[in-house]
Backbone bond lengths (Angstrom), bond angles and torsions (degrees), N, CA, C in turn:
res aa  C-N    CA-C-N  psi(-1)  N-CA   C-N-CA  omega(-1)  CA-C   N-CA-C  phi
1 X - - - 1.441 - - 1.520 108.40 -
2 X 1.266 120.09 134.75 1.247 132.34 156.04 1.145 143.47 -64.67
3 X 1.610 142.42 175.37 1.298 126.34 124.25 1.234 125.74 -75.71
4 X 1.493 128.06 -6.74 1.153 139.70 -174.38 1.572 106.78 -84.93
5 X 1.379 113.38 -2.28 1.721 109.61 -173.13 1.043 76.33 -110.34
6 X 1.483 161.50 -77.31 1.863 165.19 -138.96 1.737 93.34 -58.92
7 X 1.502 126.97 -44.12 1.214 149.40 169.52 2.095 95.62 -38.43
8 X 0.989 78.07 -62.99 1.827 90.73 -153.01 1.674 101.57 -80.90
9 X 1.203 124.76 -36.82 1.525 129.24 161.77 1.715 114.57 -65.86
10 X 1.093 117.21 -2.23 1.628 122.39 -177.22 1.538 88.18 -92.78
11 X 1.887 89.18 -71.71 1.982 95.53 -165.90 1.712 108.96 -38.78
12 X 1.670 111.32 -37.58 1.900 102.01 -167.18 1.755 99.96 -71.98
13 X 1.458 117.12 -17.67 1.540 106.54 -170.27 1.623 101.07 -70.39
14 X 1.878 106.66 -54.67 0.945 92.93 -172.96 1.319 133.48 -68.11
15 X 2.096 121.78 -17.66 0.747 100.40 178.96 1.749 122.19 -77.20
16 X 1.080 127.46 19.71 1.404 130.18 170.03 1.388 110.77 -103.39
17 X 1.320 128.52 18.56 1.565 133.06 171.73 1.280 101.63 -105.47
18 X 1.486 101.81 141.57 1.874 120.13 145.56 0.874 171.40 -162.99
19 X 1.195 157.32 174.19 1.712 123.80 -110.96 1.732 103.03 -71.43
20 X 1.667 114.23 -49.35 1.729 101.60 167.54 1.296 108.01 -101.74
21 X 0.977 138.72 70.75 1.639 116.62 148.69 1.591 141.30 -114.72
22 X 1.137 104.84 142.82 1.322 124.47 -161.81 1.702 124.93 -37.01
23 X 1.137 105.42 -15.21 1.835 115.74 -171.36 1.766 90.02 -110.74
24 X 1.825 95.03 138.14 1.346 92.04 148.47 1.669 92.34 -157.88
25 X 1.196 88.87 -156.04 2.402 86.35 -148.70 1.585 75.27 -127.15
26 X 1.593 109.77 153.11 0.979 129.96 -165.08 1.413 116.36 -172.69
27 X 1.536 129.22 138.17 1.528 108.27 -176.86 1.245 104.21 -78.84
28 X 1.671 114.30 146.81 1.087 123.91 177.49 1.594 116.16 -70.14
29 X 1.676 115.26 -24.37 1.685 113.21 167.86 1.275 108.29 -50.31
30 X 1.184 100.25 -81.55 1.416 133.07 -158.99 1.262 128.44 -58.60
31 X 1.314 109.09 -63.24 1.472 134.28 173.80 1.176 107.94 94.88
32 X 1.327 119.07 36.89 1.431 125.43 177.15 1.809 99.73 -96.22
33 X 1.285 109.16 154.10 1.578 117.11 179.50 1.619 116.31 -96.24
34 X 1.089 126.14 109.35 1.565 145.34 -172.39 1.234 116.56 -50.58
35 X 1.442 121.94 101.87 1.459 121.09 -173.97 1.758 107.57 -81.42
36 X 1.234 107.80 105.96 1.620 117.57 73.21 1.745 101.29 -124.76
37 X 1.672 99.21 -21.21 1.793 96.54 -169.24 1.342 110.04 -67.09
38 X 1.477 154.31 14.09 1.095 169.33 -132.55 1.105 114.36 -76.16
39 X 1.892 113.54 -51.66 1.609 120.62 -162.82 1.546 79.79 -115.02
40 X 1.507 139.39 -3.77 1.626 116.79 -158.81 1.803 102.49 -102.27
41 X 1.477 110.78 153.31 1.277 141.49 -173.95 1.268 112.43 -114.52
42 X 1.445 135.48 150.39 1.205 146.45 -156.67 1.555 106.14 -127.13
43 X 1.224 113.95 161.13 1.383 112.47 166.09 1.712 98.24 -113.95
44 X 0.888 108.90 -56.46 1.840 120.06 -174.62 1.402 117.29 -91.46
45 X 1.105 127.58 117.96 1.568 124.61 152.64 1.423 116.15 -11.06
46 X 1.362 113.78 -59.65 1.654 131.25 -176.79 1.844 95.21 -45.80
47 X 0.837 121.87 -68.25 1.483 144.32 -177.66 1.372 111.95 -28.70
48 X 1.222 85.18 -60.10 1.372 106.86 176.66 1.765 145.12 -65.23
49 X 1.125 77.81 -34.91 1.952 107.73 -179.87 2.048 79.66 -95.45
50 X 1.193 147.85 -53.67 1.203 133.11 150.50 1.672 137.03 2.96
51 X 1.672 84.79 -64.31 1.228 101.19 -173.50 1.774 126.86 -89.09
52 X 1.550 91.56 -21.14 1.385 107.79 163.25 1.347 126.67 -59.35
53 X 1.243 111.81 -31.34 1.551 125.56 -162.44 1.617 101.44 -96.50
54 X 1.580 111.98 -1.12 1.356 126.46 -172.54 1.218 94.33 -100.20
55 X 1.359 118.74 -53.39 1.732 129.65 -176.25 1.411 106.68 -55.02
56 X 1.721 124.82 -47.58 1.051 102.95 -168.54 1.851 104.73 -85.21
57 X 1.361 117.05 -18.60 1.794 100.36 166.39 1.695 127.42 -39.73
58 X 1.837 88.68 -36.79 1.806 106.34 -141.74 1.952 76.54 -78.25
59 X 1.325 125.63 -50.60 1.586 126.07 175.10 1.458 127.07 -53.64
60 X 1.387 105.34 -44.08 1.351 96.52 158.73 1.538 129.31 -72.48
61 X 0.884 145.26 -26.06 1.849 147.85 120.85 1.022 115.04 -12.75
62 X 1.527 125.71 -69.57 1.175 125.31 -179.78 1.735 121.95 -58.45
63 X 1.517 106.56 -29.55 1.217 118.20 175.23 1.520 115.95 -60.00
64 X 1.371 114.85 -28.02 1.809 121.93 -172.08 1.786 93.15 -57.07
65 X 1.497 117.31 -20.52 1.437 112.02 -148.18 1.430 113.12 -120.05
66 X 1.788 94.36 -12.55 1.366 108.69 177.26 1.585 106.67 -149.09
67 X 1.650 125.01 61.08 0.930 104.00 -174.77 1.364 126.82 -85.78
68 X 1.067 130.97 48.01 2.128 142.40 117.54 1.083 109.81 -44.28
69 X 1.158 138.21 -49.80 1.100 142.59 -158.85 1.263 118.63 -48.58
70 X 1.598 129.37 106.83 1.830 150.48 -156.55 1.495 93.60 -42.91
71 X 0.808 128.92 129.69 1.753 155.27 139.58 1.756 115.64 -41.58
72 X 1.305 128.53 72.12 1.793 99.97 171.50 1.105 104.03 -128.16
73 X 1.672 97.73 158.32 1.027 123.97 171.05 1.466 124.33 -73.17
74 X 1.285 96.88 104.33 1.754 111.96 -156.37 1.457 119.25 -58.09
75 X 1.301 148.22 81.92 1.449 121.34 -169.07 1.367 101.29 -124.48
76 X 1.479 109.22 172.51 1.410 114.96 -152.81 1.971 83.75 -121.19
77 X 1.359 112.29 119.91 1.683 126.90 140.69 1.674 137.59 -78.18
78 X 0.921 106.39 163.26 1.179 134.37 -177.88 1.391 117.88 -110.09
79 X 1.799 124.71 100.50 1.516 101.86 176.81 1.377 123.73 -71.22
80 X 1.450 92.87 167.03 1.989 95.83 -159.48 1.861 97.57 -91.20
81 X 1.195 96.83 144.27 1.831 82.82 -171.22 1.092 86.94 -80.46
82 X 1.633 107.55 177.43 1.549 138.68 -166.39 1.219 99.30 -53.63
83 X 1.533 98.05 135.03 1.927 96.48 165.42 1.772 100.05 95.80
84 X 1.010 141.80 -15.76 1.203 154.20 168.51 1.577 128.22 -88.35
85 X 0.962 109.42 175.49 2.034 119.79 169.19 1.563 105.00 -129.98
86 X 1.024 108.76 174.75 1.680 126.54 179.91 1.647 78.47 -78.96
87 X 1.330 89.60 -169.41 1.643 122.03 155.22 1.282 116.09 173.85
88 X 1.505 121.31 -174.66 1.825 101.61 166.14 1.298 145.81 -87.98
89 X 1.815 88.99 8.68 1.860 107.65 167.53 1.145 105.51 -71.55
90 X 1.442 120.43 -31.04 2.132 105.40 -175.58 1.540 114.48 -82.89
91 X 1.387 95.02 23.90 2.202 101.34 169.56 1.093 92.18 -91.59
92 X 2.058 100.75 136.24 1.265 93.53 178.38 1.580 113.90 -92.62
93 X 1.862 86.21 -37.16 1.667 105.41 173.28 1.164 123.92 -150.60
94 X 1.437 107.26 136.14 1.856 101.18 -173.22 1.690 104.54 -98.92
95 X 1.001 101.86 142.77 1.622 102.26 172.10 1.909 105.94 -146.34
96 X 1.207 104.97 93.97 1.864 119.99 176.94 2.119 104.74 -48.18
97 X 1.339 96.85 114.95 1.242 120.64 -167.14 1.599 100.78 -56.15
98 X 1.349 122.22 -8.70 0.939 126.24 -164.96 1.533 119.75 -99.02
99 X 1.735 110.97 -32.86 1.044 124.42 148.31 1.687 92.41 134.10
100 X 1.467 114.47 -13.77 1.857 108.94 170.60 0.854 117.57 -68.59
């Protein structure tokens, strides 16, 4: 493994982010936000469930080098419009980084 593959799994996340959109990936435990997708926004579901499946490659890689490195279960939300809360109906999809 490289840095040149962590390189190239960042650029495909981000290039499927943008500047407002409505989806972003998040562990479904925790509710912590999945680095590298951390600060990025979605326009499409598609995009999104995309980019997750990118996040959990780019972590497991990164894990060969740091394996501490937090485990989540990657899922993709929906922000709640104004006047609202999250909850666990705006998951669109969970997929365990782990592969169960």
């Amino acid at each position: 493994m490289t840095e040149g593959k962590l390189c190239r799994l960042r650029e495909r996340i981000e290039s499927l982010a943008s500047d407002g959109g409505e989806y972003y990936l998040v562990c479904g435990r925790y509710g912590d936000r999945p680095v590298p997708a951390d600060a990025c926004r979605f326009d499409e579901p598609t995009a999104a469930r995309r980019a997750a499946t990118l996040t959990e490659e780019y972590r497991a890689a990164l894990r060969e080098y740091d394996p501490a490195l937090p485990q989540y279960d990657i899922v993709v939300r929906q922000t709640p419009d104004i006047g609202t809360t999250a909850s666990p109906a705006d998951t669109i999809e969970s997929a365990p980084e782990d592969g169960r």
